[in-house]
C-alpha positions, 0 to 999 in steps of 0.5 A, spaced: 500 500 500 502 506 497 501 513 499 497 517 494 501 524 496 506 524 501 506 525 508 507 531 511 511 531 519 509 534 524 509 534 531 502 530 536 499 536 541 493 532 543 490 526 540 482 528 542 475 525 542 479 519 539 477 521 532 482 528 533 488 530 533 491 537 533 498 537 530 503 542 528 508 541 523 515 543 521 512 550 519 509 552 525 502 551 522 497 548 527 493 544 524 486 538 526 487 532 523 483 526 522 486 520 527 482 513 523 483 508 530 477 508 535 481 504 539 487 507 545 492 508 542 496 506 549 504 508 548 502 511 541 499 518 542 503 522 547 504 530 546 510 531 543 511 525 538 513 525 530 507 524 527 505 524 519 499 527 516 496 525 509 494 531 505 486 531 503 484 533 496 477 534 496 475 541 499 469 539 501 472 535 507 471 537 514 479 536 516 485 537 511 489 533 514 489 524 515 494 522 520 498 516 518 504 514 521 507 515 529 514 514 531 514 509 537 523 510 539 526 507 532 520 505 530 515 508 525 508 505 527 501 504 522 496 508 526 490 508 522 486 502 522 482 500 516 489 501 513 490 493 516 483 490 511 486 493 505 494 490 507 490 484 507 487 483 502 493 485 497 498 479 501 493 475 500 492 476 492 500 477 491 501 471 495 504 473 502 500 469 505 502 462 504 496 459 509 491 462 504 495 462 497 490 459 492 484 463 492 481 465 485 476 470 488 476 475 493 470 478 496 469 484 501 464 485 506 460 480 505 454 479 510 454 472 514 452 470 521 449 473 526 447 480 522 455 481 521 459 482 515 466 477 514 471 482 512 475 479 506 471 472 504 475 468 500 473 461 493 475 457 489 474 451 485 474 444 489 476 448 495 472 451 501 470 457 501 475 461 507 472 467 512 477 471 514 476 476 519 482 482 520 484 485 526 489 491 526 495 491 531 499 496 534 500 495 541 507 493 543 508 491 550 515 489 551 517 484 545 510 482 544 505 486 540 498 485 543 491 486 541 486 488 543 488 496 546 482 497 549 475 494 550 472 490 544 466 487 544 465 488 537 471 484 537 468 478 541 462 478 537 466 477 531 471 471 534 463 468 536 462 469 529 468 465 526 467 460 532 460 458 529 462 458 522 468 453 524 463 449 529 460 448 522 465 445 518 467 452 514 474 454 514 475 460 518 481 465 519 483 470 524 488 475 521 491 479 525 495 484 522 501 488 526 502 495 522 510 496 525 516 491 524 520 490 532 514 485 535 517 478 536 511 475 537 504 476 538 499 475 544 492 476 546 492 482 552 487 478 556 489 484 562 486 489 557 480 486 555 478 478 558 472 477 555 475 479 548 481 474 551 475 469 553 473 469 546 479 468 542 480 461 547 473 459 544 474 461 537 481 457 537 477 451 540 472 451 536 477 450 530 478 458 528 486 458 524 490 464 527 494 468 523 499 474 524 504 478 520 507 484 521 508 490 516 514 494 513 512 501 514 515 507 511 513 513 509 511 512 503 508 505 504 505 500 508 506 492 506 505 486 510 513 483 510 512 475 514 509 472 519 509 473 527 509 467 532 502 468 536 503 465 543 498 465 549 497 468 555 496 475 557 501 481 557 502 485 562 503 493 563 
């Protein structure tokens, strides 16, 4: 996934009512920026740090401004969440992601289960049809990148789901896709959210395959690079 305008560098003021962010870059100009994460953002959004703004062209937007990326000490992290579906679906049809190579055809927000939709559902010829939930990571807590960074229960609804379509003898797969590269392995944060930590021990039992893979984030570009070992247990603050 490439940038379509270059980034722009500036300096994080205040993350806000989780979808603002006041920003002031290199010019001195200070600027609102959408911040496209509901989540926490827990080690990633404190006064003071790098961050990167993608440029709007439409004029009829409210905010000009995106934010994109954030460094974390060395490390350049992916901040905007829906990013991780589009990653996915673009290793899964190069190939990157050798669990699901083989697929012929590739649909998006398909509506299954209990009112939900699966995020990317996957067919072939003479081949069960796979669902593919995708999650987007960012939290690292020591070597461990975790999910999730805050309370989810939209994201239990959603192990519950694949659960059932495992449970029925469809392949069913949890994609958790980490938008930084200095994570060592992969767990659930169960201190954060045990109903969610619940859920994924359930989903797992009921026959759900768990992927992660980790990202290359530059500023022109995020692209999923290899997989992450997913271990148990809970991290820890």
């Amino acid at each position: 996934m490439r940038f379509p305008r270059s980034l722009r560098r500036g300096v994080l003021l205040r993350r806000y009512k989780r979808f603002l962010a006041d920003v002031r870059l290199l010019d001195g100009t200070e600027t609102t920026a959408h911040c496209a994460n509901p989540g926490s953002m827990l080690g990633l959004c404190e006064p003071g740090a790098e961050v990167w703004l993608l440029p709007s062209t439409d004029r009829k937007r409210k905010l000009a401004w995106s934010w994109e990326l954030v460094r974390a000490g060395q490390q350049l992290v992916g901040i905007h969440s829906a990013h991780a579906n589009r990653l996915a679906a673009e290793a899964i049809a190069a190939g990157g992601i050798a669990a699901l190579r083989g697929y012929s055809e590739m649909r998006r927000e398909v509506p299954y289960g209990r009112n939900s939709r699966i995020d990317l559902l996957l067919t072939a010829p003479q081949r069960p049809i796979c669902y593919v939930e995708v999650k987007n990571v960012h939290l690292r807590r020591g070597r461990d990148a975790e999910f999730p960074d805050s309370v989810t229960a939209r994201g239990a609804k959603h192990l519950a789901e694949l659960g059932a379509m495992a449970a029925a003898g469809r392949r069913a797969v949890m994609l958790y896709v980490v938008q930084r590269s200095d994570c060592a392995r992969f767990r659930i944060a169960a201190d954060i959210d045990p109903v969610y930590a619940m859920a994924f021990e359930e989903a797992r039992a009921a026959g759900v395959e768990v992927l992660c893979y980790y990202c290359r984030v530059e500023t022109d570009g995020i692209e999923i690079e290899a997989p992450l070992e997913v271990t148990a247990g809970a991290g820890s603050i």
